[in-house]
C-alpha positions as CSV (number, residue, x, y, z in Angstrom):
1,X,47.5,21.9,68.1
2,X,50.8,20.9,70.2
3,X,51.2,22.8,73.0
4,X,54.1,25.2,73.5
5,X,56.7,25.9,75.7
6,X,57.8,27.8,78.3
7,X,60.4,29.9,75.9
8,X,57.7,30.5,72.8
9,X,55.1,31.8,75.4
10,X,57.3,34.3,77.0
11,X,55.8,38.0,76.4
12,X,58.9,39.4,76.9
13,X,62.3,38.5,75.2
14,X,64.6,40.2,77.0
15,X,66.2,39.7,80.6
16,X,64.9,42.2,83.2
17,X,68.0,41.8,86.1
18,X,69.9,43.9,88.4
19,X,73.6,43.2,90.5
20,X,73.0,42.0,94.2
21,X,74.2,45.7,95.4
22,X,70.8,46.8,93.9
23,X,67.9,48.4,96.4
24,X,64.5,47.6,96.7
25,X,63.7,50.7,95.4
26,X,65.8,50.0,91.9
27,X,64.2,47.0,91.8
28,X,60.7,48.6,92.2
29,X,61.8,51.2,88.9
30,X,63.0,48.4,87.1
31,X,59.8,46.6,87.2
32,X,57.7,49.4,86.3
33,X,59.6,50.7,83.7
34,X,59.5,47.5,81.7
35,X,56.1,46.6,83.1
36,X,56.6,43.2,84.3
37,X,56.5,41.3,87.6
38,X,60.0,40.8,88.8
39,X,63.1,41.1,88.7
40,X,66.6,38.7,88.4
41,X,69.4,39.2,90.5
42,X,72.4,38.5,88.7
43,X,76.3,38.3,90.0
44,X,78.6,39.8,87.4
45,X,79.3,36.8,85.4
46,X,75.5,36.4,84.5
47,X,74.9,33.8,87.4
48,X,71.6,33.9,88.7
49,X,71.6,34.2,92.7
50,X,67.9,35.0,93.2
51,X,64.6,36.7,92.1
52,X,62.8,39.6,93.0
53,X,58.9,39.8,92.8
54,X,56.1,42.3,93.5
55,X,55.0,40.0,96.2
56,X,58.2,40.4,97.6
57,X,58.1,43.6,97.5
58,X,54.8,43.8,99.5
59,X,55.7,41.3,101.8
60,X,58.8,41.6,102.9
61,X,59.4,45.5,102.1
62,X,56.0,46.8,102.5
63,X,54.6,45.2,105.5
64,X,57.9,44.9,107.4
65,X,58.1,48.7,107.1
66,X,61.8,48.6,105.3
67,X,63.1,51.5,103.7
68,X,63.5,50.6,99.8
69,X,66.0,53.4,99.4
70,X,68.3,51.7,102.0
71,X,67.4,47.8,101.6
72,X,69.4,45.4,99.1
73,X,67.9,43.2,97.0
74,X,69.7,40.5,98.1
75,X,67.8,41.5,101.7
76,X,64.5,40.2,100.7
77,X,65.0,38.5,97.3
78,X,64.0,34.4,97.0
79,X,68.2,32.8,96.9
80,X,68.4,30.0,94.3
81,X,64.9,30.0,92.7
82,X,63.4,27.0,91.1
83,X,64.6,27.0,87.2
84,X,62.8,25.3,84.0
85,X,64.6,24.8,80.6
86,X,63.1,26.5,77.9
87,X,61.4,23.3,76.4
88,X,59.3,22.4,79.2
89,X,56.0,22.8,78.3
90,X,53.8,25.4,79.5
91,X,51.1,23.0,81.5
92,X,54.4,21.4,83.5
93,X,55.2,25.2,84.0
94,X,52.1,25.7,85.0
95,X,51.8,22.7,87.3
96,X,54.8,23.1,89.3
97,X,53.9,26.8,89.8
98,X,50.5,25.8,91.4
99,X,52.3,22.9,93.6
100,X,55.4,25.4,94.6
101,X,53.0,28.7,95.0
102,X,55.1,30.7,92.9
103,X,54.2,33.1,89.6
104,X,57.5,33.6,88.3
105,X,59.5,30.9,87.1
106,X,63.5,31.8,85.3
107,X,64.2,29.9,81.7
108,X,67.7,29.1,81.9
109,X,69.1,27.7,78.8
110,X,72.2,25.7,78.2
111,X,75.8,26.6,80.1
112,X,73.2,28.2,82.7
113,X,72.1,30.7,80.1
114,X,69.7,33.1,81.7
115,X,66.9,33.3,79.1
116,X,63.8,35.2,80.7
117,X,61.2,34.8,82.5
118,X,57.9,32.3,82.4
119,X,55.1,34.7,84.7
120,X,52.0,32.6,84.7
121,X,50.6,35.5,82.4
122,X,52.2,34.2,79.5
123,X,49.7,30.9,79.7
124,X,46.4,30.5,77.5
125,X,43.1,29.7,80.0
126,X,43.7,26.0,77.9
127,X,47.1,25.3,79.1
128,X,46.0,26.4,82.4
129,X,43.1,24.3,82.7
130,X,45.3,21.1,81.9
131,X,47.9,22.1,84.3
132,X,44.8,22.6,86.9
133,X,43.4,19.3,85.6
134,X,46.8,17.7,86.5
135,X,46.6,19.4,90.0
136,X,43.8,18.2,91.0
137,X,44.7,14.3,89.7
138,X,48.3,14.8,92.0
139,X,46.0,15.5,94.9
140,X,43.6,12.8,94.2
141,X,46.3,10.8,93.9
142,X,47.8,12.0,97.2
143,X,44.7,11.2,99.4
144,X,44.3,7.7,97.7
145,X,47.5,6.7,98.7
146,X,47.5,8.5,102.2
């Protein structure tokens, strides 16, 4: 069986994304609402400038004691977040995920299309135990070669 990609293993189709004037607490609604784990931050011409993530919210909301009400997204989102194109497959996703310590990654398409979102969620235990497979090979790999 071939193993997808990154676009046909998204759980959800549409683009969940606020402006940069957005708060936290926007942010926070927006999540819930459509029950997923972040958030894009988009500039009026569909640019992507950042993401927001519930880890972000916990980290650098939460436990700094911010207001959400009265902090911006663009106050604690992650600026210029790594991007995969919507063929890459979903143990590369995977991969570069565990290397980068990230569970979100953006699909952006052609023309910088904004596609959605890869959350690490959307993988099968199989495509995560190749990508874990691969992991562990890089660092073997790594400590050979010093």
């Amino acid at each position: 069986m071939p193993e997808r990609t990154v676009f046909q293993s998204m759980s959800q189709r549409h683009v969940v994304s606020l402006g940069p004037q957005a708060s936290v607490w926007d942010a926070a609604c927006v999540m819930t609402r459509a029950n997923c784990g972040s958030v894009l931050i988009v500039d009026t011409p569909g640019t992507l400038l950042g993401i927001v993530t519930e880890r972000d919210l916990m980290t650098r909301v939460l436990a700094k004691a911010l207001n959400p009400q009265t902090t911006t997204v663009t106050d604690i989102m992650t600026r210029s977040p790594y991007c995969v194109a919507p063929e890459v497959l979903v143990s590369d996703a995977v991969l570069i995920m565990i290397e980068r310590g990230f569970r979100h990654l953006p699909i952006v398409g052609p023309g910088a299309k904004i596609l959605g979102v890869f959350s690490v969620r959307d993988a099968m235990p199989r495509e995560i135990g190749n990508a874990v497979s691969l992991a562990e090979f890089h660092e073997q790999v790594n400590d050979a070669l010093g």
